[in-house]
C-alpha positions in Angstrom: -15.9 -6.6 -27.6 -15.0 -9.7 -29.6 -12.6 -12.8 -28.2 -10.3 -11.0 -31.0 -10.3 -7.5 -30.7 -7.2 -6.0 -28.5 -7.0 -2.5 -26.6 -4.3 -0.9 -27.1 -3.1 0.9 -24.3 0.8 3.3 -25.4 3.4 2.4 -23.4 4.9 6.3 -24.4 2.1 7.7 -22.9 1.7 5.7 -19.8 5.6 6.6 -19.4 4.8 10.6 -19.7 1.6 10.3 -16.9 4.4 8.6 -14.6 6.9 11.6 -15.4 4.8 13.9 -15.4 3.3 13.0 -11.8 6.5 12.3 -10.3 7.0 16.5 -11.1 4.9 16.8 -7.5 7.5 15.8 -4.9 10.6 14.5 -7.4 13.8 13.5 -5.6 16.0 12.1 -8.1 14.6 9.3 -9.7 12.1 8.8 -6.8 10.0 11.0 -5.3 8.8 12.5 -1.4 5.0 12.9 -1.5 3.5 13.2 2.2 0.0 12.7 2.7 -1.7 16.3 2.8 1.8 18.0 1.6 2.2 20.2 -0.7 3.4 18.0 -3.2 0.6 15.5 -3.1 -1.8 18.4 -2.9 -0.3 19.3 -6.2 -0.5 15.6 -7.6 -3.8 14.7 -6.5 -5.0 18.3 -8.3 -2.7 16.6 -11.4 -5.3 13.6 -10.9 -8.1 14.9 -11.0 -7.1 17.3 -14.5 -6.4 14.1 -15.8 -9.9 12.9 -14.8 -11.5 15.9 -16.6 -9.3 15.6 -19.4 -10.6 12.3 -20.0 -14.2 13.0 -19.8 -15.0 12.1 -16.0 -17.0 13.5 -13.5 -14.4 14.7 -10.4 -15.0 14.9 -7.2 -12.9 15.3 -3.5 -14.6 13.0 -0.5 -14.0 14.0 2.9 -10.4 12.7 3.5 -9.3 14.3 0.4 -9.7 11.4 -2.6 -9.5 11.9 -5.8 -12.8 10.2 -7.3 -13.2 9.9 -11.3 -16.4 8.2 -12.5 -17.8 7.5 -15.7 -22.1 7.2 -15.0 -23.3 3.9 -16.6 -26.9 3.8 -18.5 -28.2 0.9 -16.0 -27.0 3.2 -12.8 -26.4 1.0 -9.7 -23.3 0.1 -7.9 -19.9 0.7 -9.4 -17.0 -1.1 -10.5 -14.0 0.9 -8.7 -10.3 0.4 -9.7 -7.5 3.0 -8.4 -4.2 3.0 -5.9 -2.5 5.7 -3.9 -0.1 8.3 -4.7 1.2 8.9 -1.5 5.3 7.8 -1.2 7.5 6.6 1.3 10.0 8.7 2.4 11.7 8.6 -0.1 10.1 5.7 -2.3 9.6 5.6 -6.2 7.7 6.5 -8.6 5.7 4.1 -9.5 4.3 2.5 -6.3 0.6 3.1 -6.2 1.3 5.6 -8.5 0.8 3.6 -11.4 -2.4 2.3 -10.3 -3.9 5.3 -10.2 -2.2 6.4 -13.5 -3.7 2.8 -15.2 -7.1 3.4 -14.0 -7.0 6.7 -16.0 -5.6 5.4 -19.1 -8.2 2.5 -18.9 -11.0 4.3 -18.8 -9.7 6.8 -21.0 -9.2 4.1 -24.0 -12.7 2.6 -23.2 -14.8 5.4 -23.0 -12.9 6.7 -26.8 -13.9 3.5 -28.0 -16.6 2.2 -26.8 -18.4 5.2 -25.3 -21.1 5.1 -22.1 -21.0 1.9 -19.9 -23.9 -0.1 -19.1 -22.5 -0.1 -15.4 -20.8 3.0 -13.9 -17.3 2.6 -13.6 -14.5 5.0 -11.1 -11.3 5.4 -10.8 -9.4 6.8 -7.5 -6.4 8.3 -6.2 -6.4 7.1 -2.5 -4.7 8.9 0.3 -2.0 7.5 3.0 -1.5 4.0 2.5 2.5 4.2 2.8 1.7 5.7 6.5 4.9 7.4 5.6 3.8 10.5 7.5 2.0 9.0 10.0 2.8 5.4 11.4 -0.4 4.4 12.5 -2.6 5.5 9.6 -2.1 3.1 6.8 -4.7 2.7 4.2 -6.4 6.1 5.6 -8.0 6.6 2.1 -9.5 3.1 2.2 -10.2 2.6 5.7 -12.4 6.4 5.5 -14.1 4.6 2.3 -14.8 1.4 4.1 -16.1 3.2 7.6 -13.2 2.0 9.3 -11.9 6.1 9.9 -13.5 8.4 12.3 -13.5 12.1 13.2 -11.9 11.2 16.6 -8.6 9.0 15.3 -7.4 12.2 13.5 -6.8 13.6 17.4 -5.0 10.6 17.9 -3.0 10.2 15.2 0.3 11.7 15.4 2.7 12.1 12.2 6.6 11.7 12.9 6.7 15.2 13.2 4.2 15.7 16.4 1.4 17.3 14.1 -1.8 15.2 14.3 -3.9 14.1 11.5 -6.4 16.5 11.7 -4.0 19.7 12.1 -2.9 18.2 8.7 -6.3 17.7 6.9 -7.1 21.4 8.2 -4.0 22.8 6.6 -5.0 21.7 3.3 -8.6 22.7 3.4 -9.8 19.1 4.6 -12.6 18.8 8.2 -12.2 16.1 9.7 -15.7 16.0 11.1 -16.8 15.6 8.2 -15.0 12.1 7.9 -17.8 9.8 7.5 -19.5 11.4 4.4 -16.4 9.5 2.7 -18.1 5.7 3.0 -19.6 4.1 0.5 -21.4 1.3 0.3 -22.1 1.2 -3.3 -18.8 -0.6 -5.1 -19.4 -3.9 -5.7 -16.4 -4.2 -7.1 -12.7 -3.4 -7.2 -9.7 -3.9 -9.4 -5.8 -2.5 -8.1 -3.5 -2.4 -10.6 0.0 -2.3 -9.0 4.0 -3.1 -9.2 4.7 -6.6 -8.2 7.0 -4.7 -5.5 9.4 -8.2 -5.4 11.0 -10.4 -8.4 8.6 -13.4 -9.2 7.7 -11.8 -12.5 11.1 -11.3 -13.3 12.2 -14.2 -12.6 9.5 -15.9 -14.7 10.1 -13.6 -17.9 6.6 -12.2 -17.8 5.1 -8.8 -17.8 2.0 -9.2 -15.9 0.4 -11.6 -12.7 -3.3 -12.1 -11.5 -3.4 -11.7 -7.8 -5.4 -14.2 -6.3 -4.8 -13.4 -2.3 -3.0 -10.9 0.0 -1.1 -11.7 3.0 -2.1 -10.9 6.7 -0.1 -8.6 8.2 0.7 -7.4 12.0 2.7 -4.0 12.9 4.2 -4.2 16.2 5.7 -1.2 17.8 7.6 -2.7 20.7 9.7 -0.8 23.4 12.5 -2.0 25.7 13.2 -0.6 28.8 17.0 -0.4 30.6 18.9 2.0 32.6 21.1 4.9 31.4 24.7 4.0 32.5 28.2 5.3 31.5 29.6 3.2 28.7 33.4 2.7 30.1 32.4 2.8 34.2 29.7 0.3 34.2 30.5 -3.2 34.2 28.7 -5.3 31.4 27.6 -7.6 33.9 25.8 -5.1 36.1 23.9 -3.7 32.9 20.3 -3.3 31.5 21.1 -2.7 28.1 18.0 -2.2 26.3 20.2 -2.1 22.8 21.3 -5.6 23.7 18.6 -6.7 24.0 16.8 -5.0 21.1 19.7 -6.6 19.1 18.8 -10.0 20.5 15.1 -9.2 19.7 15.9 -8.2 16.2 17.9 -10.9 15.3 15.5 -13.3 16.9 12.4 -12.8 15.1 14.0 -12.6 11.6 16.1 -16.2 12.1 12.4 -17.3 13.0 11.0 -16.0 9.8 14.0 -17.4 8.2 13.5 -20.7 9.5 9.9 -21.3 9.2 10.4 -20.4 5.1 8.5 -18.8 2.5 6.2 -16.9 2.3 6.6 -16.1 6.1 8.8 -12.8 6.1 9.6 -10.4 9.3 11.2 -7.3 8.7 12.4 -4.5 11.4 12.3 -1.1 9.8 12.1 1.7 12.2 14.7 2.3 15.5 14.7 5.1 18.4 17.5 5.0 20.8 17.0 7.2 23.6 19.7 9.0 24.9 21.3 8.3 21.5 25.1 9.5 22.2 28.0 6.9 21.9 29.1 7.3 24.9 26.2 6.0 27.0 24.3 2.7 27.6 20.7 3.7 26.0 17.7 4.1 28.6 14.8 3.4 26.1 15.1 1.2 22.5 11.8 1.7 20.6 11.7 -0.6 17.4 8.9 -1.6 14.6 8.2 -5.2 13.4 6.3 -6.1 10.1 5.4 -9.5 10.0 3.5 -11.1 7.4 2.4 -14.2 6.1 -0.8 -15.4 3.7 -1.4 -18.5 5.7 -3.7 -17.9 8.8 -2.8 -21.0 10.9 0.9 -20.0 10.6 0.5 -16.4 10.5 -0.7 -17.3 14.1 2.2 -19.4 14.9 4.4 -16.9 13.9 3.1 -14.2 15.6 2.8 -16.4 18.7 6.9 -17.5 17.9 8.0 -13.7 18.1 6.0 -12.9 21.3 7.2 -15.3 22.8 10.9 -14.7 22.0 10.5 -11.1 23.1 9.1 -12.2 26.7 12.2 -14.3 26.6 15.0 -11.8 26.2 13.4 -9.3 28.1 12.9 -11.1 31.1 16.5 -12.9 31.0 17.8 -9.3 30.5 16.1 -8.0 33.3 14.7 -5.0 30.9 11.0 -3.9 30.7 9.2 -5.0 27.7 5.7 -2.9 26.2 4.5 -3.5 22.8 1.7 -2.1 20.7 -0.1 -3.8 17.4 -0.6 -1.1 15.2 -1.7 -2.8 12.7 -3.8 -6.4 12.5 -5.1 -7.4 9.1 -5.9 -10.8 8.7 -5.0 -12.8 5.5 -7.4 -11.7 2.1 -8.3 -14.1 -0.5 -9.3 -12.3 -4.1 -12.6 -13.1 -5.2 -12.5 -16.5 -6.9 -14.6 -15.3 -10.3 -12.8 -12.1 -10.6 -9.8 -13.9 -10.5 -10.6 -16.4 -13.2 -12.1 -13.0 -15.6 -8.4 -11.4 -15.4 -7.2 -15.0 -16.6 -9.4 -15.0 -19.4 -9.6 -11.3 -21.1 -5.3 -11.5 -20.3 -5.3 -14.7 -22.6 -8.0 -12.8 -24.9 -5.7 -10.0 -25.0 -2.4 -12.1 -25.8 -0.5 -11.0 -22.5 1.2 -14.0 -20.8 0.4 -13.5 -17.0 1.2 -15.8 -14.1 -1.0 -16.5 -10.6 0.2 -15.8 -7.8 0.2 -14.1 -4.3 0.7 -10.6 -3.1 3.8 -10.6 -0.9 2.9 -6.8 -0.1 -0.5 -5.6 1.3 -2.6 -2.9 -0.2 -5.9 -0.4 -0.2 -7.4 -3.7 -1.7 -7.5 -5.2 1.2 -9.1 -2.8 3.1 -11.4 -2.6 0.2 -12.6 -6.3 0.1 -14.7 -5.6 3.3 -17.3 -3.8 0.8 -16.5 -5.5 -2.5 -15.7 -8.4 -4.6 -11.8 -7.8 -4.7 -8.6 -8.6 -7.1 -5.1 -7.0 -8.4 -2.8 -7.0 -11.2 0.7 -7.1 -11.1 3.5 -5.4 -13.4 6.4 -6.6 -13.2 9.0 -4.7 -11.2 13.0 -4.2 -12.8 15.2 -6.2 -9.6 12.1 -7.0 -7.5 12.9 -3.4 -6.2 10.8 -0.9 -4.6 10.3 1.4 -1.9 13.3 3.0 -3.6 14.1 5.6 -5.8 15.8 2.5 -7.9 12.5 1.2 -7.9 11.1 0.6 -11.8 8.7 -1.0 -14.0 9.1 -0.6 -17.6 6.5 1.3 -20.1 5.5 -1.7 -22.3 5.3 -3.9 -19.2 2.8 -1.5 -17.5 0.7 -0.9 -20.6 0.3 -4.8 -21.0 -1.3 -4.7 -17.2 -3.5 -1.5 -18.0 -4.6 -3.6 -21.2 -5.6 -6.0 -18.8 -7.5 -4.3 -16.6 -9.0 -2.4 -19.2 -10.6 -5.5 -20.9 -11.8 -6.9 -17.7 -13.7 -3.4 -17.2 -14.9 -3.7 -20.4 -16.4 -7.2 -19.3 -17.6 -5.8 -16.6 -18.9 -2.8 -17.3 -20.2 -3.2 -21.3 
């Protein structure tokens, strides 16, 4: 492919694969889509017609992704690009979603035009990133890819609803002894295409961003421990509130996010009050803290800032205190080359891009321990999503998927 010529990638069409998946779990203008559901059974199956469609070779692995490849003349390892279709509860359409749906279209437009690469090239629909069903099993698809998922965690691993993760993958057909055939250890390397999920695009007036890092980020599931009381006989001084002191907690560790500045952000998403009746001061508060930050020195102070505030309350309070890291990834840099190829085939292609940051984490991170690693953004309408408001429109996701597609084509031709 010349400096000149230009892959045109439909923003019509890249509209109709996003309507057409969001079918499998639709909820307004968002959708629900569970890992191992019905509904993302039915969208991964969408996927992988797609993949035939196009002229892939399909294939399921062992935690249930959705592999499309198209075999290169030279053989050896691949160059892998893909996302997740798996939702929050509720979320959007397009998060992850789109990813999957660019890799598609990408390979779809290179393969029409330019037929067999010299380097084998996949796309893939990865499973339970959100950890929407299960709290503790973010990036499942990626981690079983990476060797970081084994037989045993599915015992341990317990959705909302009680059910563990491998009653799940048995309901849908999936053993999870078989859980390690699903590494690989022959990407070399791997492209996400993805929403921007926040407003810098938006702000800037552009359609597209090269991703040149990821943020660390620590999951915290922390407990506080009081006593049951009656809510008009017992004295506020003789009380071990645990929702006071939650409160205190909660309010702490987002002024210290706050204060420190950007990009450090701290976010409490998930509460359990236990007895949870109006009339009675809670025994047990059970909340979640995401804390992230792209920096490691101050990714460490900042984790060290909201331990240490917890301690604090607690023990002034006179309440038991119990937390549990969930999840511990540290800060992920994008491969410095990569990086610099998005830049030039976006300037070859005409599309006026931005570097920057992730603010959000994702499968890529997870994939970077086997491969040379990068991401696209599209830009995302409000900065929204996790939403059913959230949205990213058709000519701004074809101008990322022409991206990608010409870095493939560098890569792979």
């Amino acid at each position: 492919m010349s400096q000149q010529e230009r892959i045109w990638i439909d923003p019509a069409e890249v509209e109709r694969y996003i309507l057409e998946l969001a079918r499998h779990g639709g909820d307004g203008t968002g959708v629900r889509r569970l890992v191992y559901s019905p509904e993302w059974v039915a969208a991964q199956e969408q996927v992988a017609s797609w993949c035939r469609e196009v002229g892939l070779e399909v294939h399921r692995d062992a935690v249930g992704n959705v592999w499309g490849r198209l075999a290169g003349t030279e053989g050896g390892p691949s160059i892998a690009t893909g996302s997740h279709i798996d939702s929050q509860n509720p979320g959007g359409r397009y998060d992850g979603a789109l990813g999957v749906i660019a890799g598609i279209l990408a390979l779809r437009a290179l393969r029409e035009r330019y037929g067999q690469p010299r380097r084998t090239i996949e796309v893939v629909s990865l499973c339970e990133e959100e950890s929407s069903r299960f709290p503790a099993a973010a990036f499942w698809g990626s981690r079983a890819i990476t060797g970081r998922a084994t037989p045993a965690d599915t015992e341990e691993l317990r959705g909302y609803g009680g059910e563990t993760m491998a009653e799940a993958m048995r309901a849908v057909g999936l053993d999870p002894a078989r859980i390690p055939e699903a590494r690989r250890s022959d990407i070399d390397t791997w492209i996400e295409l993805h929403i921007e999920q926040g407003p810098i695009l938006e702000q800037a007036g552009l359609p597209v961003a090269i991703v040149n890092g990821l943020p660390g980020i620590r999951h915290y599931v922390v407990r506080v421990e009081g006593r049951s009381d009656h809510a008009g006989a017992m004295p506020m001084d003789l009380r071990r509130d645990p929702m006071a002191g939650a409160a205190e907690m909660i309010s702490g560790v987002i002024r210290t996010a706050q204060e420190m500045g950007r990009p450090a952000v701290t976010t409490v998403g998930r509460m359990l009050v236990e007895p949870n009746f109006p009339a009675i001061v809670p025994e047990r508060v059970t909340f979640t803290i995401d804390v992230r930050h792209a920096n490691p020195a101050q990714r460490d102070r900042l984790h060290a800032a909201h331990e240490a505030l917890l301690r604090a309350v607690a023990e002034r309070r006179g309440l038991g205190l119990h937390w549990e890291i969930t999840t511990d990834l540290p800060p992920c840099p994008a491969d410095p080359e990569l990086v610099r190829l998005l830049e030039d085939v976006a300037r070859e292609q005409g599309v006026p891009t931005l570097t920057m940051p992730s603010g959000a984490v994702h499968d890529t991170q997870r994939m970077a321990e086997i491969a040379k690693v990068a991401m696209i953004f599209v830009q995302s309408k409000d900065g929204r999503s996790h939403t059913p408001a959230e949205y990213t429109a058709p000519e701004h996701a074809a101008a990322g998927i022409q991206v990608l597609a010409a870095a493939l084509h560098r890569l792979a031709y």
